[in-house]
C-alpha positions as CSV (number, residue, x, y, z in Angstrom):
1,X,28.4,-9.3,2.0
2,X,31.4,-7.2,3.6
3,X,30.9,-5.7,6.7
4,X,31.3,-2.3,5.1
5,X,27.9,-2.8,3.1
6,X,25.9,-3.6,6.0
7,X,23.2,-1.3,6.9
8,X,24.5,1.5,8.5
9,X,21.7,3.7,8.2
10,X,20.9,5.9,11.1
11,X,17.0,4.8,10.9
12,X,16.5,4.4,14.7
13,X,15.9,0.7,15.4
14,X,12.1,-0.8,16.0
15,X,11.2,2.2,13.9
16,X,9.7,1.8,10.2
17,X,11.1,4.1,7.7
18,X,7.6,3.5,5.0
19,X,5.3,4.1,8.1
20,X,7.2,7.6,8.5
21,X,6.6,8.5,5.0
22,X,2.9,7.5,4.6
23,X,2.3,9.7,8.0
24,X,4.3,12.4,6.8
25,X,1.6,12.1,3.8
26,X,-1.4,12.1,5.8
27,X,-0.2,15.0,8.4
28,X,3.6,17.2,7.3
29,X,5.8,16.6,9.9
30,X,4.4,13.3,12.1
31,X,6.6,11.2,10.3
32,X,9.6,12.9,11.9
33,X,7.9,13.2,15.3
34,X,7.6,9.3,14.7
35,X,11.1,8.9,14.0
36,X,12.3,10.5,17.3
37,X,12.8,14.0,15.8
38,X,10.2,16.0,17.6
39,X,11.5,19.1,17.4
40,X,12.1,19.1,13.5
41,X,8.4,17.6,13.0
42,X,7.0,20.2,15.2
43,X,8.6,22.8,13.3
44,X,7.9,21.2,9.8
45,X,4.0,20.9,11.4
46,X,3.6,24.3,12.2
47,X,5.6,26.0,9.2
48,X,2.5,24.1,7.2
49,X,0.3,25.5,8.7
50,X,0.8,28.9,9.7
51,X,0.2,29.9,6.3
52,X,-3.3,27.8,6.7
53,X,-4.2,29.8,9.4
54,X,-3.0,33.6,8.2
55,X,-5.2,32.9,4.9
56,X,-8.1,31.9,6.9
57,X,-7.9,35.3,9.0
58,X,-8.4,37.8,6.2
């Protein structure tokens, strides 16, 4: 294999990209909070579930 098809994803290393995507499924956004992107996650977490929370109010 060339050196240009090596993996050269930007998956952060030790990380598991299927463990990301099975906790994304159990609870939005702990995948990327996983992954070393807590900002995005916690954004992706609470625009879930502010719409949760509104509809529960009324």
């Amino acid at each position: 294999m060339s050196k240009s098809r090596q993996n050269t994803s930007q998956w952060p290393p030790g990380k598991e990209p299927w463990l990301a995507v099975n906790l994304s499924r159990v609870f939005p956004g702990l995948g990327q909070i996983y992954a070393g992107k807590v900002t995005r996650g916690l954004i992706i977490s609470v625009s879930y579930y502010l719409p949760f929370a509104f509809w529960g109010a009324c």
